[in-house]
SETOR-815853 format. One record per residue: residue number from 1; x, y, z of N, C-alpha, C in turn. Coordinates in Angstrom, 3 decimals, padded with zeros to 6 digits. Example, Ala and Ser with C-alpha at 12.3 -4.5 7.8 and 13.67 -1.06 7.14 Angstrom:
REM residues 2
+-----+----------+----------+----------+----------+----------+----------+----------+----------+----------+
! num !      npx !      npy !      npz !     capx !     capy !     capz !      cpx !      cpy !      cpz !
+-----+----------+----------+----------+----------+----------+----------+----------+----------+----------+
!   1 !  013.190 ! -005.690 !  007.800 !  012.300 ! -004.500 !  007.800 !  013.200 ! -003.300 !  007.800 !
!   2 !  012.850 ! -002.250 !  007.080 !  013.670 ! -001.060 !  007.140 !  012.900 !  000.030 !  007.870 !
+-----+----------+----------+----------+----------+----------+----------+----------+----------+----------+
REM end
This chain:
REM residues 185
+-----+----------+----------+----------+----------+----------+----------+----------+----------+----------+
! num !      npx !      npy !      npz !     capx !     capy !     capz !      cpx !      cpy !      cpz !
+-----+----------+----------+----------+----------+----------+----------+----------+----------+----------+
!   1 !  018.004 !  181.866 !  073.129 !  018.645 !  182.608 !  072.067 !  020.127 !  182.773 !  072.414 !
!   2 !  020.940 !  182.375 !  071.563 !  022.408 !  182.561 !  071.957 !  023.038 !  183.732 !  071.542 !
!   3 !  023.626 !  184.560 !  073.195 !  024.068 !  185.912 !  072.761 !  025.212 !  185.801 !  071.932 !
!   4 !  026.256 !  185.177 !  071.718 !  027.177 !  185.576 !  070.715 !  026.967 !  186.233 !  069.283 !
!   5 !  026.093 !  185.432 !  068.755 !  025.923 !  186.349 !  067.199 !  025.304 !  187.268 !  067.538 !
!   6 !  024.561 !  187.962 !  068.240 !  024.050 !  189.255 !  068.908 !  025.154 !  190.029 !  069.088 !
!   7 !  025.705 !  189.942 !  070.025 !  027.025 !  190.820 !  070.173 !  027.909 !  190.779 !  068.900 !
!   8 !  027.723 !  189.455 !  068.536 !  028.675 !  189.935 !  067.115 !  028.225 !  191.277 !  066.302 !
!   9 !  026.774 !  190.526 !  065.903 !  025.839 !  191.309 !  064.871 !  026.456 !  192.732 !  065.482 !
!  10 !  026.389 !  193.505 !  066.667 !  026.156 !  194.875 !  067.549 !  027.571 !  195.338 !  067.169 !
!  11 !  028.634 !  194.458 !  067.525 !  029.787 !  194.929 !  066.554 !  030.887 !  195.153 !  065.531 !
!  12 !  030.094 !  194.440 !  064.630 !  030.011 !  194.933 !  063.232 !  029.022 !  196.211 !  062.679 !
!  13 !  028.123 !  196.855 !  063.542 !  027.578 !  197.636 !  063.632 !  028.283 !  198.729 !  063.775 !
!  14 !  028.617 !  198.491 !  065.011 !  029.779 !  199.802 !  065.378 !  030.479 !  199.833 !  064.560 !
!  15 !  031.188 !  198.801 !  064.271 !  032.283 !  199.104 !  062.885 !  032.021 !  199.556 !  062.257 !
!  16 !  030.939 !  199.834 !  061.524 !  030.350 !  200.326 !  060.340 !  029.921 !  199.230 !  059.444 !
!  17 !  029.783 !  198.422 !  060.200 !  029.422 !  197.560 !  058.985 !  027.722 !  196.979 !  058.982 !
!  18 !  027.268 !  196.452 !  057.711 !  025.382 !  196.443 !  057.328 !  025.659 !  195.173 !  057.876 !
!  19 !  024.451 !  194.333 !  058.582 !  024.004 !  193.656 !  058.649 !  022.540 !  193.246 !  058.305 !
!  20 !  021.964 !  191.614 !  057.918 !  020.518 !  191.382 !  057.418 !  019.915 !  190.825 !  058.784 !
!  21 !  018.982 !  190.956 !  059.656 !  018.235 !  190.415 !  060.769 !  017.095 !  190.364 !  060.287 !
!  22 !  016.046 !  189.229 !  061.130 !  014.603 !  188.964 !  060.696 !  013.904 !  189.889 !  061.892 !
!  23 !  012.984 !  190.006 !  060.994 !  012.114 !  191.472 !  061.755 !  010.635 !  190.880 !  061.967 !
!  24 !  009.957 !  191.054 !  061.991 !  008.030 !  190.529 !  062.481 !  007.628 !  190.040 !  061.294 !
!  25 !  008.170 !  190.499 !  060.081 !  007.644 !  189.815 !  058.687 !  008.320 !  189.580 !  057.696 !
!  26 !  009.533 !  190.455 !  057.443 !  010.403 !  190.365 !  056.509 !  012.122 !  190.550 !  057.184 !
!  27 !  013.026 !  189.945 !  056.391 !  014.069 !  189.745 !  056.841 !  014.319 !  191.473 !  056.606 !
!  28 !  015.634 !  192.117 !  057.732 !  015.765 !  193.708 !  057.278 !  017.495 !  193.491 !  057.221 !
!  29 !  017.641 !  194.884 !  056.721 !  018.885 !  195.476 !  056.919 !  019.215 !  196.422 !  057.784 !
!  30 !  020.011 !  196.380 !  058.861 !  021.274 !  197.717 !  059.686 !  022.190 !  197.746 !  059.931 !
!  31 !  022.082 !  198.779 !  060.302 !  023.428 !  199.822 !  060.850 !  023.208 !  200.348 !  061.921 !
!  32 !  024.544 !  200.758 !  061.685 !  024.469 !  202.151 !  062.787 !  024.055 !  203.604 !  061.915 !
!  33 !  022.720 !  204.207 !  062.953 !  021.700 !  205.394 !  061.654 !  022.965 !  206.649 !  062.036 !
!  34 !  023.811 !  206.475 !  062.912 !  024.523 !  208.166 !  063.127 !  026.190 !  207.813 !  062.033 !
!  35 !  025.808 !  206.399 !  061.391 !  027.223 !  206.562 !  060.654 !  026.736 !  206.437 !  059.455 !
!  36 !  027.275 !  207.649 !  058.987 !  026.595 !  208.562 !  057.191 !  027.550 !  207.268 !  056.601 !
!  37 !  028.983 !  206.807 !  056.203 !  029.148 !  206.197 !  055.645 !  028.324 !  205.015 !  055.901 !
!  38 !  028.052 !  204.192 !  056.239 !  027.232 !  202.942 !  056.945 !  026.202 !  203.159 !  056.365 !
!  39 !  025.156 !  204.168 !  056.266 !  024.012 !  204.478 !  056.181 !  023.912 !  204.468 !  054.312 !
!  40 !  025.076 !  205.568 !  053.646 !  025.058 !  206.154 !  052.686 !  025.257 !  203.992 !  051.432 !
!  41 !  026.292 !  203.551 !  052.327 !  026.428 !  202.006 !  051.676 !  025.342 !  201.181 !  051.568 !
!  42 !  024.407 !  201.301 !  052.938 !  023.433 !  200.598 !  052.519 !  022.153 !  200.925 !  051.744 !
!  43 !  022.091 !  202.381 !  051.781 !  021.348 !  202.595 !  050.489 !  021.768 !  202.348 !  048.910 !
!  44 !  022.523 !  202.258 !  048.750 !  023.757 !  202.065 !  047.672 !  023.456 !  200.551 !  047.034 !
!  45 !  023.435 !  199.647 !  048.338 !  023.340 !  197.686 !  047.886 !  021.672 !  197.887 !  047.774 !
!  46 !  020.887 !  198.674 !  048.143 !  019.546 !  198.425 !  047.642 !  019.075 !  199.470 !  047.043 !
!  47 !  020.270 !  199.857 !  046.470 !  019.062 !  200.942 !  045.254 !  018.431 !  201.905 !  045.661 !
!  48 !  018.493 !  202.695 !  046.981 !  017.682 !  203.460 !  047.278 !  017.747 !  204.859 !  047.688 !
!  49 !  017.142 !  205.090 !  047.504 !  017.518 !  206.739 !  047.576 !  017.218 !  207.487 !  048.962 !
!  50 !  018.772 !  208.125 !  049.253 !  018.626 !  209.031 !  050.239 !  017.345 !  209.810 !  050.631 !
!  51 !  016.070 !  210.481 !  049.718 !  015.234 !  211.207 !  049.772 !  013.941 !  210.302 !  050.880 !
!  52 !  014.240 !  209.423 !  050.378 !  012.841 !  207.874 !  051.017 !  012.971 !  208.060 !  052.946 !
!  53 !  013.992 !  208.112 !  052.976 !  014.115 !  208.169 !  054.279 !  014.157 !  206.790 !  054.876 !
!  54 !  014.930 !  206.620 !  056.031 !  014.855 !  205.303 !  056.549 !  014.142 !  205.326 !  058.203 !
!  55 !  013.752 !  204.082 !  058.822 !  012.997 !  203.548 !  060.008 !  013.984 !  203.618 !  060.817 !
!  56 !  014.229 !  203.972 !  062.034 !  014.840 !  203.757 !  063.210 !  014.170 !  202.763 !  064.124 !
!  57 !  014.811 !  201.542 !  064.670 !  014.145 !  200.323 !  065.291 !  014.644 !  200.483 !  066.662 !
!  58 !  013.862 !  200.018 !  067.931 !  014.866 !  199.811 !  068.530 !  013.464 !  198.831 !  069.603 !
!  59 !  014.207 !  198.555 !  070.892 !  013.575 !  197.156 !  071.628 !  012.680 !  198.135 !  072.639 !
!  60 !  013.231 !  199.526 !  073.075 !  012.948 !  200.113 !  074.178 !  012.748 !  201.332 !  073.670 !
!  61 !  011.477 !  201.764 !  074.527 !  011.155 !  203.501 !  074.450 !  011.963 !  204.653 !  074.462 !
!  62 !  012.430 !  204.617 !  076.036 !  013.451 !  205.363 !  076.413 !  014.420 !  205.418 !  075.042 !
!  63 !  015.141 !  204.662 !  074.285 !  016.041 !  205.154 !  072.895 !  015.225 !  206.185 !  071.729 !
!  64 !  014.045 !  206.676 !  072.210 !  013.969 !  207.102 !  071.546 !  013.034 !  208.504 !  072.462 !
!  65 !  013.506 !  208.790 !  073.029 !  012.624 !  209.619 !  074.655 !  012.863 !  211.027 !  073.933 !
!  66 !  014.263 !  211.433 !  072.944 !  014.378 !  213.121 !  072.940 !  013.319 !  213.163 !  071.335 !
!  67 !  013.052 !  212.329 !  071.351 !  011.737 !  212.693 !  070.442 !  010.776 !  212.776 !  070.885 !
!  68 !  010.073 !  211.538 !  071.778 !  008.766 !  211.647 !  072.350 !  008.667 !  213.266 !  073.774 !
!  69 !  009.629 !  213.646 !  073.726 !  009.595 !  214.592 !  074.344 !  008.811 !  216.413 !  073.919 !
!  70 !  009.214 !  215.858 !  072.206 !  008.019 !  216.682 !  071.140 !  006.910 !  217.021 !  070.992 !
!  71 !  006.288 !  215.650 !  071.641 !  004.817 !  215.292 !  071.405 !  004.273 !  215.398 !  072.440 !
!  72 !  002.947 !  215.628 !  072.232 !  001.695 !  216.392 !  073.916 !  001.461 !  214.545 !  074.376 !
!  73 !  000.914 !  214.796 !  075.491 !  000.597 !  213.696 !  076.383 ! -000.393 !  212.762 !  075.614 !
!  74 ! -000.904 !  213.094 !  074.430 ! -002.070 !  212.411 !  074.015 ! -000.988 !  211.159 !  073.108 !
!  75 ! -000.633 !  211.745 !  072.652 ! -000.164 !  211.026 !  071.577 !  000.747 !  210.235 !  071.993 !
!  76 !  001.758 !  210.378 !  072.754 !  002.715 !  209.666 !  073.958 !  002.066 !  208.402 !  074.152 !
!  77 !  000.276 !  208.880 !  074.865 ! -000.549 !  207.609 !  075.200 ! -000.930 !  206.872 !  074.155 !
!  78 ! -000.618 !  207.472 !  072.554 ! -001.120 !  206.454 !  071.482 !  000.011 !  205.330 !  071.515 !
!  79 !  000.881 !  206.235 !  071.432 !  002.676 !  205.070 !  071.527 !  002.479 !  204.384 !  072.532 !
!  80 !  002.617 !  204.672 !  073.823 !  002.593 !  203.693 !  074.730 !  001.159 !  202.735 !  074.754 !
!  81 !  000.106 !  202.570 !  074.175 ! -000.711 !  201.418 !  073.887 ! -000.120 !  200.492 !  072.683 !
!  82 !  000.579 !  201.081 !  071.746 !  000.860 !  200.291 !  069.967 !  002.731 !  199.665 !  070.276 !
!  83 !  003.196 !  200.392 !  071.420 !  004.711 !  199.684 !  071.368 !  004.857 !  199.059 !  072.894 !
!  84 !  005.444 !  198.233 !  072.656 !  006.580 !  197.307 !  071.572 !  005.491 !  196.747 !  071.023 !
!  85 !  005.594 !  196.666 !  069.285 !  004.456 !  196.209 !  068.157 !  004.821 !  196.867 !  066.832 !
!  86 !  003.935 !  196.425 !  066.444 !  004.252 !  196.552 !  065.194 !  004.520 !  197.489 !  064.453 !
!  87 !  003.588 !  198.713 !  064.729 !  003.621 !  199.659 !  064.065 !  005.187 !  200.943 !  063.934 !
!  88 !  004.970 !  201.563 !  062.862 !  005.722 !  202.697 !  062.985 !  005.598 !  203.659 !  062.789 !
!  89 !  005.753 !  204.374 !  063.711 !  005.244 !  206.037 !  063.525 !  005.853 !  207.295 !  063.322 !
!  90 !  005.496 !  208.172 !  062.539 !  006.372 !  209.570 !  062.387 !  006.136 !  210.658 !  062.975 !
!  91 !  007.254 !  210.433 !  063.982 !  007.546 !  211.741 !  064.873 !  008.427 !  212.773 !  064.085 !
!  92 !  007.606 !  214.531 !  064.634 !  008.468 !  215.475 !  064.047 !  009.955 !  215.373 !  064.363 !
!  93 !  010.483 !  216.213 !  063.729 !  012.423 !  216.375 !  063.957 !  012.685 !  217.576 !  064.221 !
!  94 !  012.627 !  218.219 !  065.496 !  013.379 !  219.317 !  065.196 !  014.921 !  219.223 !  064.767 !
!  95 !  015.343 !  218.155 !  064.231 !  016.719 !  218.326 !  064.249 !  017.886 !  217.322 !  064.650 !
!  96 !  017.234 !  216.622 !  065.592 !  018.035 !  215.445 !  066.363 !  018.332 !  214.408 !  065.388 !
!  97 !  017.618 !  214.439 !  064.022 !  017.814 !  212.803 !  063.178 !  018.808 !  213.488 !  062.147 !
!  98 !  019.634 !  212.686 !  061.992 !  020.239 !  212.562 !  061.123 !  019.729 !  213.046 !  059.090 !
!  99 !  019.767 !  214.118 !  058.310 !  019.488 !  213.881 !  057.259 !  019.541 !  212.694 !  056.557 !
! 100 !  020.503 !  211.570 !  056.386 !  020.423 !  210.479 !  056.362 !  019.330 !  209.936 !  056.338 !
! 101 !  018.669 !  209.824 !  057.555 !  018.101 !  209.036 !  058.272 !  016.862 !  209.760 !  057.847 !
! 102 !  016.715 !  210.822 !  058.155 !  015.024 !  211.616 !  057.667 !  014.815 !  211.778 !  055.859 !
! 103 !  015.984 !  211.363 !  055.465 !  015.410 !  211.729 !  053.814 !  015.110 !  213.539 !  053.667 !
! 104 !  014.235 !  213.099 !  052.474 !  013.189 !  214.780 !  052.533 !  012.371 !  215.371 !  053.670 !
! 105 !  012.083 !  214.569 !  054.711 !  010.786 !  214.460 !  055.378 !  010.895 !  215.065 !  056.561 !
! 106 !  010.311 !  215.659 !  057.310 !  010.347 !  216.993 !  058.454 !  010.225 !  215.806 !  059.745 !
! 107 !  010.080 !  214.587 !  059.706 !  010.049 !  213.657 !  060.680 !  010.869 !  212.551 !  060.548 !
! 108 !  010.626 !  211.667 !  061.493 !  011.654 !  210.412 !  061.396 !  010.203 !  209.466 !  061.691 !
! 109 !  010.692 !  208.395 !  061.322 !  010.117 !  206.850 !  061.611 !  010.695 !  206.334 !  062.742 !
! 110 !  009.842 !  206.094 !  063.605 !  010.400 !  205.301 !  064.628 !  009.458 !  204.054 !  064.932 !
! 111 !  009.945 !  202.484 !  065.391 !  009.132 !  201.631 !  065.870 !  009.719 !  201.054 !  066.888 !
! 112 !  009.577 !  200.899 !  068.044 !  009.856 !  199.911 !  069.041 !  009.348 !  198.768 !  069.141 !
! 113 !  009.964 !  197.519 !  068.590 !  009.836 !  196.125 !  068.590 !  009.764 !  194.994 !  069.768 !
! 114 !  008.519 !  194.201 !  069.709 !  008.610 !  193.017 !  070.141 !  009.193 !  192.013 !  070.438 !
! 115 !  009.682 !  192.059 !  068.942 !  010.618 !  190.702 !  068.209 !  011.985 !  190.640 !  069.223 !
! 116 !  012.039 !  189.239 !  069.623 !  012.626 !  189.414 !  070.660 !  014.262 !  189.520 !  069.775 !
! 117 !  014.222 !  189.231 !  069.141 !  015.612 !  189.035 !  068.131 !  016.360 !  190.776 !  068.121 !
! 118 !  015.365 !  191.673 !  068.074 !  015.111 !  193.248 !  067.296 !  015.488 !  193.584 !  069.031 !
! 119 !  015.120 !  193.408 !  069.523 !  015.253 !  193.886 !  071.204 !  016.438 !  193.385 !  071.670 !
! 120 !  016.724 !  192.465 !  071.684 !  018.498 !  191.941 !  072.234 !  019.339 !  192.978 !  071.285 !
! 121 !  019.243 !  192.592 !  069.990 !  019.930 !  193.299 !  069.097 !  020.052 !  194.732 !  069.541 !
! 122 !  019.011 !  195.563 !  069.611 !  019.202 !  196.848 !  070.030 !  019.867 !  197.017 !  071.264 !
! 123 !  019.603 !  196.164 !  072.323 !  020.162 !  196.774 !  073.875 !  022.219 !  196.314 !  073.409 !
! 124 !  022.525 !  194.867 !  072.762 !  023.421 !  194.877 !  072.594 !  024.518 !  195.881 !  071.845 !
! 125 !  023.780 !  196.803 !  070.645 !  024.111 !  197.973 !  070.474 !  024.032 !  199.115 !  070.618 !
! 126 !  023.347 !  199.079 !  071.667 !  023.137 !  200.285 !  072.617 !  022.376 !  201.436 !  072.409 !
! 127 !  021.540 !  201.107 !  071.523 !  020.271 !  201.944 !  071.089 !  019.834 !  201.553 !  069.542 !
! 128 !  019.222 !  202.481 !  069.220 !  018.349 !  202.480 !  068.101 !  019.078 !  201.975 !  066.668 !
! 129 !  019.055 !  201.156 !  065.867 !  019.776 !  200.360 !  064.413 !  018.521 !  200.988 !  062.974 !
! 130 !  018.917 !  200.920 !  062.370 !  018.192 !  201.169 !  060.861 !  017.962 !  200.150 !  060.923 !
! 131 !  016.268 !  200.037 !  060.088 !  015.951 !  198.878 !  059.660 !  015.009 !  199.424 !  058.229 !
! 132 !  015.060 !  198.469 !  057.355 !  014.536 !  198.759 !  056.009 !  014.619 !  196.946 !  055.952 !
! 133 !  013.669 !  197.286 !  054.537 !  013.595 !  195.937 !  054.205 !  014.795 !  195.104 !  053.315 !
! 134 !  015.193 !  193.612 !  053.323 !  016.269 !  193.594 !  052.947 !  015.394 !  192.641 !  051.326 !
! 135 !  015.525 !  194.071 !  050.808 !  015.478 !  193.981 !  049.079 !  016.044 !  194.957 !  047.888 !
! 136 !  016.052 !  194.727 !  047.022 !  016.378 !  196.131 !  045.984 !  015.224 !  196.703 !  045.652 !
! 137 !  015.503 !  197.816 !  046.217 !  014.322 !  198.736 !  045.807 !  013.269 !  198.483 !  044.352 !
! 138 !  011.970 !  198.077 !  044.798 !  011.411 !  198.228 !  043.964 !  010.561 !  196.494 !  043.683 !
! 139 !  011.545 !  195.547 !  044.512 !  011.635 !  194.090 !  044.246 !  010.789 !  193.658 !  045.749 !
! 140 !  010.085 !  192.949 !  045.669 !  010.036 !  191.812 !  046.830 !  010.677 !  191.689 !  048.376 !
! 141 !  010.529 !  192.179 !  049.405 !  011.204 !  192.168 !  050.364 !  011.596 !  190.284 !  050.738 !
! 142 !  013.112 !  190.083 !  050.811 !  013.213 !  188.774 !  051.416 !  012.880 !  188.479 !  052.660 !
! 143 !  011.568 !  187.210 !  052.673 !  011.045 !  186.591 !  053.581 !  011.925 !  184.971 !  053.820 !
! 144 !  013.099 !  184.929 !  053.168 !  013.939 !  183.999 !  054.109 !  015.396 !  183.835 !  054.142 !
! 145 !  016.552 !  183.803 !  054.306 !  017.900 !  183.843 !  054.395 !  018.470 !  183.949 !  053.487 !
! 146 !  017.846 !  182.535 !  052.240 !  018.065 !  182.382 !  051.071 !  018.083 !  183.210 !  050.419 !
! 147 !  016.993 !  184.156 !  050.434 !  016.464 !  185.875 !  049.625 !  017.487 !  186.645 !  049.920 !
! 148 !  018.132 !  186.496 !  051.365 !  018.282 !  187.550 !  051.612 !  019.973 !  187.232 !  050.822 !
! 149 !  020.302 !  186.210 !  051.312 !  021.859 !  185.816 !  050.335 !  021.950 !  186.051 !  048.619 !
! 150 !  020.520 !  185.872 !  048.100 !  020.722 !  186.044 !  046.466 !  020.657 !  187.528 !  045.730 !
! 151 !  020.037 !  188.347 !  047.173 !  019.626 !  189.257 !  046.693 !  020.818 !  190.095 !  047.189 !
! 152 !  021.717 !  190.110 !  047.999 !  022.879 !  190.814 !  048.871 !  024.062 !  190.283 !  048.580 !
! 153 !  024.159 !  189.151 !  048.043 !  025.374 !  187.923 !  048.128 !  026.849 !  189.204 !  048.001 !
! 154 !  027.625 !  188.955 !  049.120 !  028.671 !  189.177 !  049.469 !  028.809 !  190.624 !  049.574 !
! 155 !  027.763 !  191.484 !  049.374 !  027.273 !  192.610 !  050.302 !  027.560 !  193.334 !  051.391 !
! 156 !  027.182 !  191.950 !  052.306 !  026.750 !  191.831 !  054.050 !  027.833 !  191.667 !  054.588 !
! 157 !  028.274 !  192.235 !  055.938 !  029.035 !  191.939 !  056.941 !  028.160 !  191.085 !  057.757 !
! 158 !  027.548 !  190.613 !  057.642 !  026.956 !  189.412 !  058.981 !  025.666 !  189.336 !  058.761 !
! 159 !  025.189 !  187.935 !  058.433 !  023.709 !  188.296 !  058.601 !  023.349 !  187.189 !  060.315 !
! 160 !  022.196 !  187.754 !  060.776 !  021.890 !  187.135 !  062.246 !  020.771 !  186.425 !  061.773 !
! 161 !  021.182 !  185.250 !  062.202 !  019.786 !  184.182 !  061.400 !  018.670 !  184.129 !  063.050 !
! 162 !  017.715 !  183.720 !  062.457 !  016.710 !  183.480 !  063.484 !  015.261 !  183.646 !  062.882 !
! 163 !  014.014 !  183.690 !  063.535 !  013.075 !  183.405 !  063.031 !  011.973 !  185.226 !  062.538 !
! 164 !  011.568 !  185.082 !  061.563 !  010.650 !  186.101 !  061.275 !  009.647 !  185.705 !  063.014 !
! 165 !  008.995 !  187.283 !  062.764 !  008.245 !  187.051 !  064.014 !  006.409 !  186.600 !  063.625 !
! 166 !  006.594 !  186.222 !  062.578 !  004.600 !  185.723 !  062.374 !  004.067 !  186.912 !  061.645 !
! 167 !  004.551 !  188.082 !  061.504 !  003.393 !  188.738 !  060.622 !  003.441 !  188.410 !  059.248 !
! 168 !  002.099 !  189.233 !  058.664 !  001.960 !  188.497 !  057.098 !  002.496 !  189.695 !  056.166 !
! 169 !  002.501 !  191.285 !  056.892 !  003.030 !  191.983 !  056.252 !  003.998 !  192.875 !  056.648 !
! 170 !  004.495 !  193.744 !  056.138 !  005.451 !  194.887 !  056.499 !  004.901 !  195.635 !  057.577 !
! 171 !  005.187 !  196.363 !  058.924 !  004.786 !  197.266 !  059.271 !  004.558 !  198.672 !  058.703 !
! 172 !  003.253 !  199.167 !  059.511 !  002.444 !  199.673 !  058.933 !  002.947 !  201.217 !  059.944 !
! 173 !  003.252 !  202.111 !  058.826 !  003.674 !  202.938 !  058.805 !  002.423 !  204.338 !  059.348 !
! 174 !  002.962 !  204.932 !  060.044 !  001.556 !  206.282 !  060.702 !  001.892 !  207.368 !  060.993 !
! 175 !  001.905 !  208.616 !  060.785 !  002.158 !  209.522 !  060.995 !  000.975 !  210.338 !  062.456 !
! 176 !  002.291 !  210.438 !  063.473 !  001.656 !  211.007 !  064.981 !  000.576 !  211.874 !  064.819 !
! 177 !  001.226 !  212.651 !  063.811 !  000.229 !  214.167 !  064.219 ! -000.853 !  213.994 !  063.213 !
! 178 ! -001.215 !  213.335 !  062.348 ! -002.664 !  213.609 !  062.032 ! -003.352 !  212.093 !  062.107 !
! 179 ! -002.351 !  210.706 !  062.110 ! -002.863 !  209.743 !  062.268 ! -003.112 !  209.029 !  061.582 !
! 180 ! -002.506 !  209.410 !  060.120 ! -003.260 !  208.799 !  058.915 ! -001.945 !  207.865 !  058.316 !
! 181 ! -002.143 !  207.065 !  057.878 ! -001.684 !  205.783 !  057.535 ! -000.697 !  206.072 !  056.319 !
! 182 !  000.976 !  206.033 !  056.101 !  001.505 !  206.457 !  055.362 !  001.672 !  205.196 !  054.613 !
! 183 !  001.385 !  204.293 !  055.011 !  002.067 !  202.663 !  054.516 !  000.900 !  201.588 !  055.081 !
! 184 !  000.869 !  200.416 !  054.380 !  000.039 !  199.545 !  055.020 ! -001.483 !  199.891 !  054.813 !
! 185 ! -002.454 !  199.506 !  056.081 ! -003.885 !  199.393 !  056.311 ! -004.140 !  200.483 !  056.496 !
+-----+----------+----------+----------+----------+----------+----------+----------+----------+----------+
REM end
């Protein structure tokens, strides 16, 4: 995998600027989740509303430790069997996420990824990126470059090409504390 468009992708990030990356099934969109302008634009190119709340991605646990620090030992052990994978789960907030980033919702989404694309990407920007799907709300998530250019065209500050990672669907969304399936199976 060649680090240059990685580091690119990481800073145009910092800049504030959206980028499209391929994720385990569908191509996504990020940022940086602590920059409200950044955040507030890319809900804006897909139609979506602040209230929905967005996913925090990242390659490694530790980026996301002052959350799991919330949660009793049981549940810690559910995360550490399901990550790095697919799933994503909603940890409470006392506070640390961004409104932005939590929408309406008393928790945040978090997933720690496999995809080796999603893991360079994150360590090169130095923690955790938004990821959502890269579509207009309501439409088809783009499953290839092409999608993602017709549906964004001149949008994007950078898109990072590379390969979806093999799944057939979106990750499947779970909420920690009772376990029950907000999205998906």
């Amino acid at each position: 995998m060649r680090s240059w468009p990685i580091q690119f992708a990481a800073e145009v990030m910092r800049a504030g600027g959206i980028i499209a990356y391929p994720t385990e099934a569908v191509w996504g969109l990020g940022c940086d989740p602590y920059n409200e302008s950044a955040v507030t634009q890319l809900l804006s190119i897909k139609k979506r509303s602040v209230d929905k709340g967005l996913i925090l991605i990242s390659g490694d646990c530790s980026d996301f430790q002052i959350w799991l620090d919330q949660i009793n030992q049981t549940q810690r052990d559910i995360l550490q069997q399901q990550w790095p994978g697919f799933n994503t789960w909603v940890i409470p907030d006392p506070g640390f996420a961004p409104p932005w980033i939590k929408g309406d919702k008393t928790g945040v989404a978090l997933r720690v990824s496999a995809h080796p694309l999603i893991r360079a990407l994150c360590k090169a920007f130095g923690g955790p990126i938004v990821s959502t799907s890269a579509n207009l709300t309501g439409h088809p998530p783009a499953r290839n470059r092409w999608q993602v250019a017709h549906n964004f065209h001149g949008q994007l500050d950078f898109v990072l090409n590379g390969p979806l990672g093999g799944a057939k669907q979106v990750s499947i969304i779970k909420d920690i504390l009772s376990g029950k399936s907000i999205r998906g199976i």
